[in-house]
C-alpha positions in Angstrom: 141.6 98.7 85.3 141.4 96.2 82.6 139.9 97.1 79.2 138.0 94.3 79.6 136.7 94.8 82.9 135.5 98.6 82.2 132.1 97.5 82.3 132.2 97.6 85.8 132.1 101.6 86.1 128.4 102.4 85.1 128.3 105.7 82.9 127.2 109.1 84.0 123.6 109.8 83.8 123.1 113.3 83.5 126.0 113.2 80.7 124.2 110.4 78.9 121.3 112.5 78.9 123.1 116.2 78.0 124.3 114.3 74.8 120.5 114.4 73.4 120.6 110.5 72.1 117.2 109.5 71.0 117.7 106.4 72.9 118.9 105.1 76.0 122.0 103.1 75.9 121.0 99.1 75.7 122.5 98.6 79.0 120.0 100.8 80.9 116.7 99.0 78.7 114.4 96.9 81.2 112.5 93.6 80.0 109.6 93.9 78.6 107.3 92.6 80.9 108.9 95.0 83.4 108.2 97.8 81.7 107.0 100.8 83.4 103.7 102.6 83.4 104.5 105.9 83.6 104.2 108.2 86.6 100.4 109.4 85.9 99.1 106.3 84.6 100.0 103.7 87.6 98.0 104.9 90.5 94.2 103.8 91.2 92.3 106.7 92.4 90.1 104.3 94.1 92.7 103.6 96.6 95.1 106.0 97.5 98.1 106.1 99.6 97.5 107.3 102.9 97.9 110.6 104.0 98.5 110.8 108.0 98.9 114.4 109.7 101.5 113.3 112.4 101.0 116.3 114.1 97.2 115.2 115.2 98.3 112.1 116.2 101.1 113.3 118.4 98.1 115.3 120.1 96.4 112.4 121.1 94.2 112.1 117.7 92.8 108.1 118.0 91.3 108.7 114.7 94.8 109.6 113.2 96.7 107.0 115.2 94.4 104.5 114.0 95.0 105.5 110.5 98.6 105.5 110.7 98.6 101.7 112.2 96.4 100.7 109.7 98.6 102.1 106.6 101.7 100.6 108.4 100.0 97.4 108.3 98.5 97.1 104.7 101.0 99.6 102.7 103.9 99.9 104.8 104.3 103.8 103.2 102.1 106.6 103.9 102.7 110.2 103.1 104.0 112.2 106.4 102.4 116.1 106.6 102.5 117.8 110.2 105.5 116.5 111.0 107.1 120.0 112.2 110.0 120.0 109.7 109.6 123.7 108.0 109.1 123.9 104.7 112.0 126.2 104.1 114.5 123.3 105.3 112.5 121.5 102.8 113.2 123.5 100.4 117.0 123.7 101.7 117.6 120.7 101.3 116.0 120.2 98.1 118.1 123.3 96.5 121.6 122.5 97.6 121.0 118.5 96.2 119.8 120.0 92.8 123.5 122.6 93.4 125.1 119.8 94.0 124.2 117.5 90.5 124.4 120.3 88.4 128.5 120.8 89.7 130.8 120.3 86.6 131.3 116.0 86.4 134.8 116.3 87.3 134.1 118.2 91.1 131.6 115.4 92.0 134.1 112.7 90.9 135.9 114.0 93.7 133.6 111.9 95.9 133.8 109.0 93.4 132.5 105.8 95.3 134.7 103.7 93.2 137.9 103.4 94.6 141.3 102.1 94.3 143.1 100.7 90.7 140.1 98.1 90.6 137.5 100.8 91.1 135.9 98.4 93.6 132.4 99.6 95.1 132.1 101.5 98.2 128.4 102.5 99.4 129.4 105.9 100.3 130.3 108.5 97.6 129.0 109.5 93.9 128.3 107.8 91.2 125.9 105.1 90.1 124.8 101.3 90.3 127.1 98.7 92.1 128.0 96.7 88.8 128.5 92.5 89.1 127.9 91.5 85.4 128.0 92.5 81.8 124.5 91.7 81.7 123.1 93.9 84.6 120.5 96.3 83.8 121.2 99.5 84.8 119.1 102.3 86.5 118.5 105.4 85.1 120.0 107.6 88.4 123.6 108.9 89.6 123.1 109.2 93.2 125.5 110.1 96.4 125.5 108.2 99.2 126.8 109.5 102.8 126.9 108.7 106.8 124.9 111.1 108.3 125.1 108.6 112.3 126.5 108.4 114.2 128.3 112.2 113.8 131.9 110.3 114.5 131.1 108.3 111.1 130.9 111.4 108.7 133.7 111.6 106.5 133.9 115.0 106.5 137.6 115.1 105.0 137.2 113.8 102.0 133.3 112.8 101.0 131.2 115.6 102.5 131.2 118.2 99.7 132.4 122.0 100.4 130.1 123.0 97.4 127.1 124.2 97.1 128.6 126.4 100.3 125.3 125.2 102.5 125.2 121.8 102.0 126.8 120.8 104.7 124.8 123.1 107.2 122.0 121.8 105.7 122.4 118.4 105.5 123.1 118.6 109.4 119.6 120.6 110.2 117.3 118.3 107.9 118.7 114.9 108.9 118.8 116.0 113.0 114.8 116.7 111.8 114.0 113.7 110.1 115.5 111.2 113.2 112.4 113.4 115.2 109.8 111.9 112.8 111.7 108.6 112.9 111.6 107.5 116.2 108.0 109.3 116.5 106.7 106.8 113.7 108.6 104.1 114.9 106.7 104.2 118.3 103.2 103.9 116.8 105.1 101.1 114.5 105.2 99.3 117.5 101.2 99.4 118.7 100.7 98.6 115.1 102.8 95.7 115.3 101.3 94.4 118.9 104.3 95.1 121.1 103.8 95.1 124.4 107.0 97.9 124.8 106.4 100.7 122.5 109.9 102.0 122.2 110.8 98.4 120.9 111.3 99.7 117.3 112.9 103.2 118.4 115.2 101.6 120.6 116.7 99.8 117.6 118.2 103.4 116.6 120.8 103.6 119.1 124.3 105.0 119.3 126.0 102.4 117.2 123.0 102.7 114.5 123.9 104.2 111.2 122.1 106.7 108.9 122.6 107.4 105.5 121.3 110.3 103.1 121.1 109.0 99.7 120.7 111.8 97.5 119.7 110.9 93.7 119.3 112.6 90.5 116.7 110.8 87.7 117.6 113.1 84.5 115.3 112.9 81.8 115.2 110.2 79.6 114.6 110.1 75.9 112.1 107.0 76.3 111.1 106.8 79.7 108.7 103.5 79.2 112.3 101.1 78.4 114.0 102.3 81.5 113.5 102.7 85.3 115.1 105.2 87.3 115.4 102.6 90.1 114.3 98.9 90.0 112.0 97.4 91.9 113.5 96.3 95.4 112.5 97.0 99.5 115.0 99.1 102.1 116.9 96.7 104.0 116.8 98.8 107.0 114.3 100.2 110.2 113.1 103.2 108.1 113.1 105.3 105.1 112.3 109.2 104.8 111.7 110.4 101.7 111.9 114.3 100.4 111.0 114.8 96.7 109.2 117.4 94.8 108.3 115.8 91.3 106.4 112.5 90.7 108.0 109.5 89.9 108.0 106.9 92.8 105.9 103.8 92.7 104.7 101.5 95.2 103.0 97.9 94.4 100.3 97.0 97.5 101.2 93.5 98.1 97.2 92.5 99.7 97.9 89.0 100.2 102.0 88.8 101.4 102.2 86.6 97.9 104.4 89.0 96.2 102.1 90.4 93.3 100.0 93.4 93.0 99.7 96.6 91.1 101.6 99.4 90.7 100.6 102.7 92.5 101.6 106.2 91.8 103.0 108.1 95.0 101.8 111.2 94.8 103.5 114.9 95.2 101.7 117.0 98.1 103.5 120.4 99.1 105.2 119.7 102.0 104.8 115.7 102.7 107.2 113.3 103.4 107.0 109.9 101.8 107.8 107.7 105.1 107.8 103.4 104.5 108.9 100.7 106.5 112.4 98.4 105.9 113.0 95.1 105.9 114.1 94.8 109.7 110.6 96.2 110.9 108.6 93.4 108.7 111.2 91.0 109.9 110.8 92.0 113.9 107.4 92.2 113.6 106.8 88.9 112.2 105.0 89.8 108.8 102.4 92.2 110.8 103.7 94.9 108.8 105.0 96.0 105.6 108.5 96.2 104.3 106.7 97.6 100.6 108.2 97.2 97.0 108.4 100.1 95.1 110.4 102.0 92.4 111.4 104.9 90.9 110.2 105.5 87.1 111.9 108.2 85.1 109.7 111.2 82.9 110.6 112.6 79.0 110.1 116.6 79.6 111.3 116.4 83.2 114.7 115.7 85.4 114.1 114.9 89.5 115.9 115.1 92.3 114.8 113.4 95.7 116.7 112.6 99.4 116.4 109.2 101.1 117.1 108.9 104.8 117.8 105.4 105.6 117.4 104.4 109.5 119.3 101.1 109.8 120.8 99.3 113.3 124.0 98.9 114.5 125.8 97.3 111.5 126.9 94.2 114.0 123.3 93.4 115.5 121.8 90.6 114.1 118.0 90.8 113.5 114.3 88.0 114.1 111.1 87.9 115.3 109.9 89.4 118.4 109.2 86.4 120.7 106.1 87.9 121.4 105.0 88.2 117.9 105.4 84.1 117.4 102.4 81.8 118.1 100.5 78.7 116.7 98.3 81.1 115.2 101.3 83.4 113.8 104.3 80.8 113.0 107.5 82.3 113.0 108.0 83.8 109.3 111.7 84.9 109.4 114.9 83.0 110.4 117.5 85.1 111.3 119.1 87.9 109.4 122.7 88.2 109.0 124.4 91.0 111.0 123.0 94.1 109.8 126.1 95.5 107.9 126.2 92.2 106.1 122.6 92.9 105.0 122.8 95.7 103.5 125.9 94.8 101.7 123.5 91.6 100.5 120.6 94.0 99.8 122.9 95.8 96.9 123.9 93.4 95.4 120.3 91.7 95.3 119.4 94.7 93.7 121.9 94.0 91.1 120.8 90.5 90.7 116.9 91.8 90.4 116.0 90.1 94.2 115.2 90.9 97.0 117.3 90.3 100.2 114.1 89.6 102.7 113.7 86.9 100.7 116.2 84.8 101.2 115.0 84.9 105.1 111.5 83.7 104.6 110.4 80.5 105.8 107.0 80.8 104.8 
């Protein structure tokens, strides 16, 4: 690659931070005005995010169906406990992500996601932010990205790593977990969303569908308040499934569909799963529920490590309205998407731009 074109490969993270700098580099400061609070100092007490025990409402609980609807409607994102996964997968999985980002920088390069003499951007692999100008503010996270669906998809050859030993092993166990939450959240989804067929949503994850595990690393950060581990953006996709042990994500509750709001801490509970909506649901379900905004914001004193399942549909499948979720009352909201794979390529490099791909399919 050019000289001039090196911009394009976004440093390491965790070797900007082992260097001790009492700054961040300038490429990774955010605008003032979009300036985190820090993790702590963003949440309102007065209205916190749901906790749902998915076990009592796969029992037949009304009261904690009724509260899973209604935090699929307002927040889009509630945290997940009872949802059978044991907490010593949990911890599994958690363990062989930290092994894996503290592996010397030359054995995760292996799994580089830039590739070729152009070191052009693939989704899947190591490494950081897709880059598309000099300009772009960077996040303050390496991450790994892999195919987890269908099984004929993983690159086990060449991007599934053979160290830490377990990762592999593990990674198989906790994702075959998470799709059991999935399509169990997915089905109340539905009732929330007024479908008459209540495996509309589920239905969407079939054998062409493809999950990815996003596994990221936020190391800490000499100033915290001028960076953000990840930017603001929504998931592009059906569902998200979040495992993390240390605080740092924030959602912003969007009460009136105009785009504002305030910034809310996500809190850590012992065993939860963070679980929110994508884009596709909102889309599908005409605006009756909640794709939500949020971001990551980096700490001083602490690194953190976290794993993102992303439920998305079969990369050719284009995506609108249910029919029966369009009426005077409820005019259509959403044209239609572009085939799925195209989204999520669009949904990158929104994030790049600072947008957000939904957007661009609104039509009111």
């Amino acid at each position: 690659m050019a000289d001039d074109q090196q911009w394009k490969i976004p440093p390491n993270v965790q070797e900007l931070a082992a260097a001790g700098a009492e700054e961040p580099p300038s490429r990774y400061a955010v605008r003032d005005h979009d300036r985190p609070a820090l993790a702590g100092a963003g949440g309102d007490v007065t209205d916190p995010i749901p906790l749902v025990d998915l076990g009592r409402v796969s029992s037949g609980d009304a009261d904690e169906a009724a509260k899973l609807r209604s935090a699929l409607q307002t927040w889009g994102l509630f945290l997940a406990v009872g949802h059978g996964i044991e907490p010593a997968l949990l911890g599994e999985m958690l363990a062989v992500t930290r092994d894996f980002f503290n592996l010397p920088l030359e054995e995760k390069q292996k799994y580089t996601n830039l590739v070729g003499d152009k070191k052009e951007y693939r989704i899947e692999g190591y490494g950081g932010d897709m880059v598309l100008s000099e300009t772009q503010v960077l996040d303050w996270c390496d991450r790994f990205y892999l195919v987890v669906d269908p099984p004929e998809s993983r690159r086990l050859h060449d991007l599934w790593p053979t160290r830490p030993p377990s990762f592999r092993d593990v990674l198989h166990r906790y994702s075959a977990r998470c799709r059991e939450l999935a399509d169990a959240v997915l089905r109340e989804a539905a009732r929330a969303a007024g479908l008459p067929d209540e495996g509309r949503l589920a239905d969407m994850l079939d054998e062409k569908a493809v999950t990815y595990v996003r596994l990221n690393c936020y190391p800490p950060c000499p100033r915290p308040d001028q960076v953000l581990g990840f930017r603001p953006h929504s998931d592009g996709g059906v569902l998200t499934v979040l495992l993390a042990e240390t605080a740092g994500l924030q959602v912003r509750r969007d009460v009136d569909g105009g785009g504002g709001g305030e910034w809310h801490d996500v809190p850590v509970v012992p065993g939860a799963l963070v679980v929110n909506l994508g884009d596709v649901v909102e889309v599908v379900s005409n605006g009756v529920l909640r794709s939500p905004v949020h971001r990551v914001v980096a700490g001083a004193e602490r690194g953190r490590v976290s794993v993102a399942t992303f439920y998305t549909v079969d990369p050719e499948r284009e995506v609108e309205p249910a029919p029966e979720l369009v009426s005077e009352e409820r005019p259509r909201r959403y044209g239609k998407t572009k085939k799925s794979g195209d989204y999520v390529r669009e949904l990158l490099e929104s994030l790049a731009r600072g947008e957000r791909a939904i957007d661009r399919v609104k039509l009111v």
